[in-house]
C-alpha positions as CSV (number, residue, x, y, z in Angstrom):
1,X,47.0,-163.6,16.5
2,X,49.8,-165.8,16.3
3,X,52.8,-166.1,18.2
4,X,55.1,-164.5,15.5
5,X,53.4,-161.9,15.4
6,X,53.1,-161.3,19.2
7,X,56.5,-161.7,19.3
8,X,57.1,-158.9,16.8
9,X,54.8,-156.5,18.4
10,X,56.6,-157.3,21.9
11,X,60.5,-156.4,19.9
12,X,58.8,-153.1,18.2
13,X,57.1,-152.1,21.4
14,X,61.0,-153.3,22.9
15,X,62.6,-151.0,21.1
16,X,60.5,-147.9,20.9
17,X,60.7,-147.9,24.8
18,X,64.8,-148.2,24.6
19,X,64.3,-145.0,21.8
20,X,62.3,-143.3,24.1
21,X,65.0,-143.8,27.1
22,X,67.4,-143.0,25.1
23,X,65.8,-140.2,23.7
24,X,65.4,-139.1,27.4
25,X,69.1,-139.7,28.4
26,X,70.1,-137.4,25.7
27,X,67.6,-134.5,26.4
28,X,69.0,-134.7,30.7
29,X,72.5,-134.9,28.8
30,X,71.9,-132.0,26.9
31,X,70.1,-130.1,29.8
32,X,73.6,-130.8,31.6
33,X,75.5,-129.5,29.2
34,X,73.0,-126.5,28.8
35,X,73.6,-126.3,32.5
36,X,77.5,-126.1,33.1
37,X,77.6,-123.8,29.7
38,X,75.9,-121.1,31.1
39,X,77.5,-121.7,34.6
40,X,80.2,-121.4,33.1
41,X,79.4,-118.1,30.9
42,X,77.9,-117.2,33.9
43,X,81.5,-117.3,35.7
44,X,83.0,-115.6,32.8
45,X,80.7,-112.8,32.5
46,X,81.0,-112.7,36.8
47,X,85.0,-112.6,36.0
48,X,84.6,-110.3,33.2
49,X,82.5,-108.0,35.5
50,X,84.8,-108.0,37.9
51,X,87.5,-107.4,36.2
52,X,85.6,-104.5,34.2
53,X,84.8,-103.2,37.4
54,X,88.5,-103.3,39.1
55,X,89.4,-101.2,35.6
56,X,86.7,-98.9,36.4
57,X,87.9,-98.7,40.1
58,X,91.4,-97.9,38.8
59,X,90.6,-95.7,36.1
60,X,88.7,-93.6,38.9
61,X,91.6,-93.5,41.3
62,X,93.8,-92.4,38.4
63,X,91.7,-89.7,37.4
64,X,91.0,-88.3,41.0
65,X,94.9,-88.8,41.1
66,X,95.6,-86.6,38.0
67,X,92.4,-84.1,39.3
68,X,94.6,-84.1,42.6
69,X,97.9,-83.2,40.6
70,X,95.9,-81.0,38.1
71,X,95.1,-78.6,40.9
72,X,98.6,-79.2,42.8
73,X,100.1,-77.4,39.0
74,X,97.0,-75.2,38.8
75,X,97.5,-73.9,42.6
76,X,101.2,-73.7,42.2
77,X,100.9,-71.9,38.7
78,X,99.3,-69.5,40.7
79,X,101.5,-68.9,43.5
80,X,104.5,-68.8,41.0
81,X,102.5,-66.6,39.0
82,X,101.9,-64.1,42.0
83,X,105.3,-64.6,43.2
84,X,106.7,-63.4,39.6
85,X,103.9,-60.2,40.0
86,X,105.6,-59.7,43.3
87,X,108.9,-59.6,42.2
88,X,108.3,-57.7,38.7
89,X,106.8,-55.3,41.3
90,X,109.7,-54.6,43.5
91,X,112.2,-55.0,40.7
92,X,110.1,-52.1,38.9
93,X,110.4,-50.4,42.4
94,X,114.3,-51.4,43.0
95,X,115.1,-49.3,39.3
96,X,113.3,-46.4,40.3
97,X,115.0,-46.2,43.4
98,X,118.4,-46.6,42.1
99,X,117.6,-44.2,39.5
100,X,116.6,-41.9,42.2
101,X,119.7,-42.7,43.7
102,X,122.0,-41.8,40.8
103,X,120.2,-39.0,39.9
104,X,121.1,-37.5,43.6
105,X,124.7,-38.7,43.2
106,X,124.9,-36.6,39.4
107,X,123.8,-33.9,41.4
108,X,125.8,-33.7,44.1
109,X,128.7,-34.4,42.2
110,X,127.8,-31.4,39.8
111,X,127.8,-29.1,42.8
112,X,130.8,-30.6,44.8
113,X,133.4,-28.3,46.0
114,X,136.7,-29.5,44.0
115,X,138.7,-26.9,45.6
116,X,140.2,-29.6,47.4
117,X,140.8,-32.0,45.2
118,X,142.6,-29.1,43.1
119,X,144.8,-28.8,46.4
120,X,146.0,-32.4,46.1
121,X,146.8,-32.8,42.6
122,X,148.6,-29.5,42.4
123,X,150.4,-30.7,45.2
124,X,151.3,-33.9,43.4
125,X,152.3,-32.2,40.1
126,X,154.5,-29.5,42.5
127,X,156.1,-33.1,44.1
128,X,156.9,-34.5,40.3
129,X,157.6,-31.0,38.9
130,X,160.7,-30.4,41.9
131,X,161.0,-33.9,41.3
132,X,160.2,-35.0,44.6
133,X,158.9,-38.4,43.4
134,X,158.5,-40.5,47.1
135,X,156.2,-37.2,48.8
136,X,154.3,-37.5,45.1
137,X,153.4,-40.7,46.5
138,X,151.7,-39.6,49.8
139,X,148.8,-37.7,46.9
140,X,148.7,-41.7,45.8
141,X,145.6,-43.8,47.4
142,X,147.0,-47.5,48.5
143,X,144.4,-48.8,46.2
144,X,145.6,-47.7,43.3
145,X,146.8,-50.0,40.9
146,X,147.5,-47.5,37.4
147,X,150.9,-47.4,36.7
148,X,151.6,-44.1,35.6
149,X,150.9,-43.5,39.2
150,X,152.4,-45.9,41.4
151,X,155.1,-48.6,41.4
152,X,159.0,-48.7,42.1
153,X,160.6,-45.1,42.7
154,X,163.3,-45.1,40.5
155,X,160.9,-46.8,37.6
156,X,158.7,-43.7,38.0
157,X,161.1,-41.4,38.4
158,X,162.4,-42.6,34.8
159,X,158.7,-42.1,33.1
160,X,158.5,-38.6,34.5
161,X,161.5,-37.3,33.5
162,X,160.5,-38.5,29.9
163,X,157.2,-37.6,30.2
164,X,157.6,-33.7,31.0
165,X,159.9,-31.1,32.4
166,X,157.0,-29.1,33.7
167,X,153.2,-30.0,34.4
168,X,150.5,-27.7,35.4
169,X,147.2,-27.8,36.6
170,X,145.1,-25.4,34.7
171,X,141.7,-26.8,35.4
172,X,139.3,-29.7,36.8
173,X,135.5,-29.9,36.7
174,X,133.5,-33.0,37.9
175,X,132.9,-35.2,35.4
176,X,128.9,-36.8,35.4
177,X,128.6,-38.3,32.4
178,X,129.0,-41.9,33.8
179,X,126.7,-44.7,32.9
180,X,126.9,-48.1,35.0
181,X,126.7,-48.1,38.8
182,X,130.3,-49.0,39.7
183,X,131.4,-45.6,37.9
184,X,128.3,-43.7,39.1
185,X,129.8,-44.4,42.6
186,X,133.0,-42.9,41.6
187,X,134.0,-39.2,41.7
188,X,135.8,-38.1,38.6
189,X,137.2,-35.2,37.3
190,X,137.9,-34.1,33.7
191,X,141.1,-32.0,33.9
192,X,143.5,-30.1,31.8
193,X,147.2,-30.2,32.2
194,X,149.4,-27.9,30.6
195,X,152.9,-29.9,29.7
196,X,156.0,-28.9,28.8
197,X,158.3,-31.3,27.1
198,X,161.4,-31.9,28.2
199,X,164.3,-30.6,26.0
200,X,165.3,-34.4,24.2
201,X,161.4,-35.2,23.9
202,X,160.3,-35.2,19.5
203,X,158.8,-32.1,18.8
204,X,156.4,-33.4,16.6
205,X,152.7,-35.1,17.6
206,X,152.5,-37.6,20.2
207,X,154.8,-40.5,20.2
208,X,153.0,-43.7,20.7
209,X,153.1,-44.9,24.4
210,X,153.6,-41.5,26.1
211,X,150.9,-40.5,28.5
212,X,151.2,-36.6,28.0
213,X,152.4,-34.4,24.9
214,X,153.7,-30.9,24.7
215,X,150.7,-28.4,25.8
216,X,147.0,-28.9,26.7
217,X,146.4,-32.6,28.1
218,X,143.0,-33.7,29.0
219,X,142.9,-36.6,31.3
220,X,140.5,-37.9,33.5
221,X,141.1,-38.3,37.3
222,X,139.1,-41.3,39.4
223,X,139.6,-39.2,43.2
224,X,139.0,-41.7,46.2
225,X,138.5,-40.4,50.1
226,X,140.4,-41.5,52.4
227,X,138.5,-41.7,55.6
228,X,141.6,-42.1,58.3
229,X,143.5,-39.0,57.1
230,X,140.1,-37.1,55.6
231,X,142.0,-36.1,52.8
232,X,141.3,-36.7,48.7
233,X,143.8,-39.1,46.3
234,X,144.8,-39.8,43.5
235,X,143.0,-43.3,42.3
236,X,143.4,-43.4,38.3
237,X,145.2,-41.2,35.7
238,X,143.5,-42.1,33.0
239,X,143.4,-41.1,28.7
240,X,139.3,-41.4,28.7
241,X,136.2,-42.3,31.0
């Protein structure tokens, strides 16, 4: 063998050894790479679990949260609902009691004794009709506020005399036919008043703004007790109810 071609084997021999190192460099290389890629997937997935799981964690805390609140509204849903029972209860108890109520007070008032309450306002119609006006106002309650029954002296004394010469009682009965409380409470009488005009009055119907025209009158009486002097008064002169 000569020495070029010793020489040649020795370079091809050369260089397959550098392939085969480098070869090897580049399969550790690789390895590396291989390696840190799934350390580093290997941290993602970690972070992604962890992060997963901090969702999870939350997403169980806010559902225990709203189970928490859930029975909170379903608990007080209940207590209102009761509550609302309760009250529905005792307001259903409350009418019939009141209704018991104003049935007793319609019939006491249809059995009341008027007798005295005829006393007074034949004792104020005596006062007008002798035209006593200041003792007509001791049959007045303080509390009254109508105006055909109280105000200045001289003012009234004016509306009478053009109101009637003459006014009789001729009859009262309690009158029951009341609807709300504040009237149920109230003791009224349906009477009749015989008038007579006086001589300068129209003879014809009614004039507009008078409270009483010749003959029969119906007017309705609100009566109020006073408790100091136990004696009945006038409260309300009144056309209707």
């Amino acid at each position: 063998m000569d020495k070029n071609m010793k020489k040649l084997i020795i370079v091809i021999v050369f260089i397959f050894l550098i392939a085969i190192l480098i070869s090897f460099n580049y399969l550790l290389w690789d390895r590396e790479k291989q390696q840190e890629s799934f350390q580093n997937m290997k941290q993602s997935n970690n972070l992604t679990i962890e992060t997963l799981s901090e969702k999870m964690n939350n997403l169980d805390r806010l559902n225990r949260e709203l189970t928490t609140k859930l029975e909170t509204i379903t608990n007080d849903n209940e207590t209102i609902r009761k509550h609302s029972s309760m009250l529905n209860n005792e307001n259903a108890e409350l009418k019939k009691e009141i209704q018991l109520r104003n049935d007793l007070i319609i019939t006491l008032k249809k059995n009341i004794d008027v007798t005295s309450m005829n006393n007074v306002i034949k004792k104020w119609t005596d006062s007008l009709n002798s035209k006593s006006y200041e003792n007509a106002q001791a049959f007045i309650s303080k509390n009254s506020v109508d105006r055909t029954l109280v105000g200045d002296i001289n003012s009234l004394k004016e509306m009478y005399q053009k109101e009637f010469k003459e006014i009789k009682l001729e009859s009262s009965e309690p009158y029951i036919d009341l609807k709300d409380d504040e009237d149920i409470m109230k003791i009224k009488l349906k009477v009749v008043f015989e008038v007579i005009k006086p001589a300068s009055a129209p003879n014809d119907e009614e004039v507009e703004g008078s409270i009483f025209k010749s003959g029969s009158n119906e007017k309705f009486i609100t009566m109020e007790f006073n408790s100091y002097t136990n004696e009945w008064m006038l409260l309300e002169l009144k056309n209707e109810p």
